[in-house]
C-alpha positions, 0 to 999 in steps of 0.5 A: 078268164079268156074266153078261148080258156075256160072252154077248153077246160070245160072240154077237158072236164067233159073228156076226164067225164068220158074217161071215168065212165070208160072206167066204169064200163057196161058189163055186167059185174063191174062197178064203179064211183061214177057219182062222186067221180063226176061231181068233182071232175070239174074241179079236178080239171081246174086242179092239173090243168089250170093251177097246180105245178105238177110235171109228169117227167118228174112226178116226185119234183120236190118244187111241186104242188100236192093234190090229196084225194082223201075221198079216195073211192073217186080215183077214177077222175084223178087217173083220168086227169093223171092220164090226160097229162102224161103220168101213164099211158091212157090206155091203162084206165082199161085195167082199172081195178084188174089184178095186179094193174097200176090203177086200183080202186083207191089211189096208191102211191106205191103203184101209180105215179102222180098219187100223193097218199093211199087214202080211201079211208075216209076222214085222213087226207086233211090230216096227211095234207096238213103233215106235208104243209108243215114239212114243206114250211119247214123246208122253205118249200112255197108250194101248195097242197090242196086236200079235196073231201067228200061232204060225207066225210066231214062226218069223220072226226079227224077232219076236225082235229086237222081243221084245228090244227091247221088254224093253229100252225097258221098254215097258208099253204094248205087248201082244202076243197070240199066236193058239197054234192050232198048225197053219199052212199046210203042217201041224202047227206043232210039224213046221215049227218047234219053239215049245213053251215060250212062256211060259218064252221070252218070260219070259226075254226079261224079258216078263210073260206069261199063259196062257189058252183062246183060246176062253174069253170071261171068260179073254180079258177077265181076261187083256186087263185084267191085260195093261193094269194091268202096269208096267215091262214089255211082256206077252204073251197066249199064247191057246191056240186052234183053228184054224178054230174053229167050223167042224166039218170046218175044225177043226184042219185045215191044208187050210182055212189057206186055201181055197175051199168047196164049196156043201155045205161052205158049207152046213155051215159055216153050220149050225155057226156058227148052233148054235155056243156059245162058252164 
């Protein structure tokens, strides 16, 4: 990719990381999914500002791309990409999760233009990706949908009756991005729930898979390009990430899943993202 390119995508990841961190704020009894946010925020930008054909004059265009956050408690990086574009004014991110405001704690399609599905219970959104694949086959529709999963989500059984039966309907409009940060509210992933060896279990499933650095904007980009010339069958981006990305004290750490800042933690969070250099 050109040079000039990659790095103002990188740039775009790091203003969608100031804007999630806006979002959640440092006043106390705020709380928000800083770490999950951040983990996928590269991948996010890479999403609306690369690959998917989205217009924000005309969000329900039916010759459009989909995007499924099904890991929905990470809403803050897909209004903060939806804002940069367009869809609403950016200072709405400030009424993030006041009653009655257009941007809520998980998306909602009823209130926020841009948002496919309500999702937030986990273990849905391959489920509502793979129902809009197979409309929009039927329909001759050549778009795509891309579905992203929490890595702890994959501990949810209908993500596999999805897996399968995309694999049987043979559904190359279909790709699912697993955001593979590892850690989930409670701990270590691998501790709750043992999902080592993605590649080889989506594969067998009969599923075109693709490994890659989460963070590694050319890798993204390549990965996203590959995934959309496939045929015959769906693909998975297994993204290998860090949770709280960006943000020293959040980096790894469950505690920061979700949780509220102090003034000092805000302070600090902000002087990261401000010097912060993706690849």
């Amino acid at each position: 990719m050109d040079p000039v390119f990659t790095q103002n995508l990188n740039e775009q990841a790091r203003i969608l990381r100031r804007h999630i961190l806006e979002m959640v704020g440092g006043e106390d009894g705020k709380v928000g999914h800083l770490g999950g946010s951040n983990s996928a925020a590269d991948i996010v930008t890479a999403l609306y500002f690369y690959k998917m054909k989205v217009d924000p004059q005309n969000p329900r265009d039916e010759n459009r791309d989909r995007f499924i956050l099904s890991k929905g408690h990470a809403a803050l990086v897909q209004y903060a990409a939806l804002a940069e574009l367009g869809f609403f004014p950016v200072e709405e991110i400030r009424h993030v999760k006041n009653l009655g405001a257009m941007l809520q704690g998980h998306p909602d399609m009823t209130r926020t233009p841009g948002i496919e599905a309500n999702t937030g219970s986990l273990g849905m959104g391959l489920s509502i990706g793979l129902g809009m694949a197979l409309g929009m086959r039927m329909d001759g529709n050549n778009r795509k949908v891309y579905v992203m999963i929490g890595d702890g989500e994959l501990a949810e059984g209908q993500v596999w009756e999805a897996v399968i039966a995309a694999a049987h309907h043979k559904l190359d409009n279909l790709i699912a991005i697993i955001d593979f940060n590892k850690v989930q509210a409670m701990g270590p992933t691998a501790d709750r729930m043992q999902i080592s060896g993605l590649s080889e279990r989506f594969a067998s499933f009969g599923w075109h898979t693709i490994q890659i650095d989460g963070h590694d904007m050319n890798f993204i980009c390549m990965a996203l390009d590959k995934a959309a010339d496939m045929s015959g069958r769906p693909v998975v981006i297994i993204a290998d990430t860090i949770k709280g990305k960006g943000v020293s004290f959040a980096e790894g750490n469950a505690a920061f899943h979700n949780a509220g800042l102090t003034p000092e933690q805000y302070k600090i969070a902000s002087d990261d993202i401000a010097s912060y250099v993706c690849r």
